[in-house]
N, C-alpha and C positions, 0 to 999 in steps of 0.2 A: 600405502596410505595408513595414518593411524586411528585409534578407534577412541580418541581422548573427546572428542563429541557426540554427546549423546544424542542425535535428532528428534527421537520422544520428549526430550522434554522444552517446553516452549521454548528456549533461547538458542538450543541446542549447542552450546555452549560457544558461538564461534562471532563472540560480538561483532558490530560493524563499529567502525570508528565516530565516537560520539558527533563530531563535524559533519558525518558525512549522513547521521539518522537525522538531521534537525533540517535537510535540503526538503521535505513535502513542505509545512509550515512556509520555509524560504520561499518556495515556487509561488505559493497562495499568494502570501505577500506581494513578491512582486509583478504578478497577473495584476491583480485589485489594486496596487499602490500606482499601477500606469492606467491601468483604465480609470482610474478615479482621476488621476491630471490630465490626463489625455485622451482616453478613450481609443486609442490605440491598440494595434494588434503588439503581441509582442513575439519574436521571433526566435525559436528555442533554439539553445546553443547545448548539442548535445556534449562535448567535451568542455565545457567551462562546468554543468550541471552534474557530469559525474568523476568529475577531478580529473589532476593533470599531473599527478605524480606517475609517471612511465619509466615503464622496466628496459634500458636501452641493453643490460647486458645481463645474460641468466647471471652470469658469477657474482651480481651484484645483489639479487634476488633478499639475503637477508640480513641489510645495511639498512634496511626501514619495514616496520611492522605490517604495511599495506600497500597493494600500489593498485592502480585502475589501468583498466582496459585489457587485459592480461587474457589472454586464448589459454585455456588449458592444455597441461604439457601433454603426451603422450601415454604417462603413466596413470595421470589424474581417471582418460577417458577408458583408460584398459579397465581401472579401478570401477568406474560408474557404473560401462557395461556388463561388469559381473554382479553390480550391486543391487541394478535393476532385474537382471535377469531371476537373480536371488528371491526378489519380491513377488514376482510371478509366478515363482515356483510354491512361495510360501505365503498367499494370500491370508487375509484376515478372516478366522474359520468359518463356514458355510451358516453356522448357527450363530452366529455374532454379527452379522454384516448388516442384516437391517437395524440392526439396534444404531449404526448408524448411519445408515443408506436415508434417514429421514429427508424429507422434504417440505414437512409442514411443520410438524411437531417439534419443535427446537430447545423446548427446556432446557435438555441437557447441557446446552452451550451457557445457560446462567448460572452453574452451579460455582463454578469459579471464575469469574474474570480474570486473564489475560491479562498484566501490565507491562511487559514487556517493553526495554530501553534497552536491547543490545541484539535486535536480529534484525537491522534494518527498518525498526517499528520506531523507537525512540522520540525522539521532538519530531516526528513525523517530516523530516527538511523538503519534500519537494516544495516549500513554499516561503528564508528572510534576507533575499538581495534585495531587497527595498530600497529607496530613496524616500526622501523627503515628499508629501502628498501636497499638492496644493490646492488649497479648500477652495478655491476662487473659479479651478478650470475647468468646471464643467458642471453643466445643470441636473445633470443629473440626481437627486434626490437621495437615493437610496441603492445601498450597496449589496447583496445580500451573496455570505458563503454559507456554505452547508458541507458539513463532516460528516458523513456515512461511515460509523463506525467510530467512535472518537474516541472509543475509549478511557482512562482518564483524563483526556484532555490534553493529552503532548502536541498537538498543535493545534487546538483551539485556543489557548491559550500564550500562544506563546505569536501566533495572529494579532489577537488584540493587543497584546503589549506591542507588537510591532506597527500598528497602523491605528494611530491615535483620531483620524478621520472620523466623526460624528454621523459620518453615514453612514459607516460600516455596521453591516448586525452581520451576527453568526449562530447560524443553528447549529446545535451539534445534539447529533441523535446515536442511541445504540441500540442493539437489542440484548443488549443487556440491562438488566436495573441497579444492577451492584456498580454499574462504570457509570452510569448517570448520576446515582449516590455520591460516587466518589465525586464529581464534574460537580455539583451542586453545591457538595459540600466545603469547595476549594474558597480562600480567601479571593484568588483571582477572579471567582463568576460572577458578572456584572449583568443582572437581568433587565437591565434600560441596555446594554451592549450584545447581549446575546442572548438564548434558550437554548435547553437542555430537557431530551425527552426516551421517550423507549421507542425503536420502531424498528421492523423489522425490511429488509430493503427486499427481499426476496416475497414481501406480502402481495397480496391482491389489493390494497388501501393503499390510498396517497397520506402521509402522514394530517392529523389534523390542522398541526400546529405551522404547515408551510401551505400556501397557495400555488397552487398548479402552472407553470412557466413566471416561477418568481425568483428563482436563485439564478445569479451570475456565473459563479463560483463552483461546483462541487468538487470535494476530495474525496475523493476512495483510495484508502493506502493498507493492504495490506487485508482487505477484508471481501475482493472478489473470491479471495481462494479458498476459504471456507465455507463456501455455496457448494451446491452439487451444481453439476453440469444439467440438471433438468428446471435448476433455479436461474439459472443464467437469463435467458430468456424476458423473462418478467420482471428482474433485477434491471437489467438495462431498458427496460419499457418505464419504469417508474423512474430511473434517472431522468431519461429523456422528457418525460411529463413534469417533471419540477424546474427544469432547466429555462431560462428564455429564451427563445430565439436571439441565436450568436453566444448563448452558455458556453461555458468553458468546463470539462471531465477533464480533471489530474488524477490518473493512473497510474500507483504504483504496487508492485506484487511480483511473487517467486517467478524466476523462468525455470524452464528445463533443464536438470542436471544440476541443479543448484544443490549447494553440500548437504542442506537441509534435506533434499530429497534423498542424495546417494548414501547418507549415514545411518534412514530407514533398519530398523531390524525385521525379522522375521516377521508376519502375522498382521504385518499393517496396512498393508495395501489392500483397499477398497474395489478401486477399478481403473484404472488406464490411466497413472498421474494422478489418481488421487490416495490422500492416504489418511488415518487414522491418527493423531499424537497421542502420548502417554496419557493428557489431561480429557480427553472425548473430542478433542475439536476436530474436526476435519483440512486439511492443507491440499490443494491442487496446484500443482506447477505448469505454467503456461508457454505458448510458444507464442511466436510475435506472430504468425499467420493465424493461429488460433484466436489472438486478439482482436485482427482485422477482420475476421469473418464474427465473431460474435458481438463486436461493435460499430464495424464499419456497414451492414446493415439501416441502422439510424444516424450514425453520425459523421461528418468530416472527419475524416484522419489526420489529426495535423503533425501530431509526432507518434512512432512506435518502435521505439529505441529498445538495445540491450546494455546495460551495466555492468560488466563482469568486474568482479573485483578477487585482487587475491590478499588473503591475508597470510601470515606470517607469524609463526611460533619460533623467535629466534634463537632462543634458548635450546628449543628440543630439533630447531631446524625441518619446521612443519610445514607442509603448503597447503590452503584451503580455500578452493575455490569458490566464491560465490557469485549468481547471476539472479538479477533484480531484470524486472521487465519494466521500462517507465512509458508511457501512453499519454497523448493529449487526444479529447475529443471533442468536436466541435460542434452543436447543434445549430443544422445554416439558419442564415439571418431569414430565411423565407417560409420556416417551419408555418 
């Protein structure tokens, strides 16, 4: 394997294909654009969601920059096992750990916001195979999504453009103030269509500015992993309390062995899958049973899929595996 990605620093140099970052936004979309005509379940299609470009033959392997669904080869996992092993051996030093073991204290995560468009963060896509909404099919009043973690706004924004529905409102919250600035400051933010605010998801507070089983909608993309494992807990206790009964959690985020993790240098590993970036932020790479036991607790599990993708340096004749963990949860109609 080669060392041309740097993992420290947030993109880690190993885009994802811009089509394939703008699928959370897509997903939102077309959850909210059925339920709003129909109120319908809608039934996830794990291989139309994470592409259908397939590797039938390795020789074929660098005739196109990406392909999906791809097992990593033999080499890749020799690769990993040393990389992780490596991390263990050279943890993040004993006198630097709590500095960011935090759990309450989080400043340091606002010093720079994260804009990130090319590590599977991008137009945020689990959410624009939309169709046409028809204002006429259903009584219901009001539509409400909510972005945990929104970042600039790569898919709140790009939500509202796609589902011109007058019922739709969208919160989008961060805990950061620098990525709210920015959200606020965007020509797109329509505050008769949406709000923008700071809040932290991992608090002991339900944010003010939403009412308590009032969102249809939540997205979470990209932003369980930067929680500690002691946050977890109370992270998914406040989702569940904003949600309605029959809410919809879109889940997406790093799995295990993903390049991000295995490209790690020395000194950065925190504890067990979780690690340190160049910038202070914290990253946890997840396993799909990990998922279901830290969410399947409160909520219906309707999807707990893996995403592998590989990308491809065809020039230098690179392989880079990456694995995205995508999740639907479902708060039942009888909460």
């Amino acid at each position: 394997m080669d060392g041309s990605c740097n993992s420290s620093a947030p993109s880690n140099g190993c885009p994802e294909p811009l089509k394939k970052q703008a699928s959370s936004a897509a997903e939102v979309s077309r959850h909210s654009s059925t339920q709003l005509a129909t109120s319908n379940d809608l039934e996830a299609d794990n291989a139309s969601s994470f592409g259908s470009r397939l590797l039938s033959a390795e020789k074929n392997v660098f005739e196109h920059n990406a392909w999906d669904h791809v097992e990593p080869d033999s080499e890749y996992l020799e690769y990993a096992e040393q990389q992780i092993r490596m991390h263990h051996e050279n943890p993040v030093p004993a006198e630097q750990r709590e500095l960011f073991n935090w759990t309450t204290d989080r400043k340091s995560a606002t010093k720079e916001h994260r804009t990130d468009t090319d590590d599977g963060h991008g137009d945020r896509g689990i959410a624009s195979k939309s169709g046409a909404i028809s204002a006429n099919a259903t009584s219901q009043s009001k539509f409400n999504i909510m972005e945990v973690g929104c970042g600039a706004g790569n898919a709140v924004f790009p939500i509202l453009a796609d589902i011109a529905d007058p019922r739709l409102f969208v919160y989008a919250c961060d805990y950061s103030q620098v990525a709210i600035d920015v959200v606020k400051a965007s020509e797109a933010y329509d505050q008769q269509r949406c709000t923008a605010f700071v809040w932290d998801l991992a608090g002991t507070e339900l944010p003010t500015d939403v009412q308590p089983e009032s969102i249809d909608i939540m997205l979470m993309i990209f932003v369980f992993s930067a929680l500690h494992p002691k946050q977890w807990n109370q992270a998914v206790d406040n989702a569940y309390r904003l949600l309605k009964p029959g809410g919809i959690l879109l889940f997406r985020d790093y799995g295990r062995n993903d390049l991000a993790q295995v490209r790690f240098k020395k000194s950065r590993l925190l504890e067990d899958n979780l690690y340190i970036r160049g910038d202070g932020t914290r990253v946890y790479f997840f396993t799909n049973d990990e998922l279901a036991e830290i969410f399947g607790a409160k909520f219906e599990i309707e999807q707990n899929a893996i995403d592998r993708r590989l990308l491809v340096n065809r020039k230098r004749e690179l392989k880079m595996y990456r694995v995205w963990l995508q999740a639907k949860f479902r708060k039942s109609n009888n909460a």
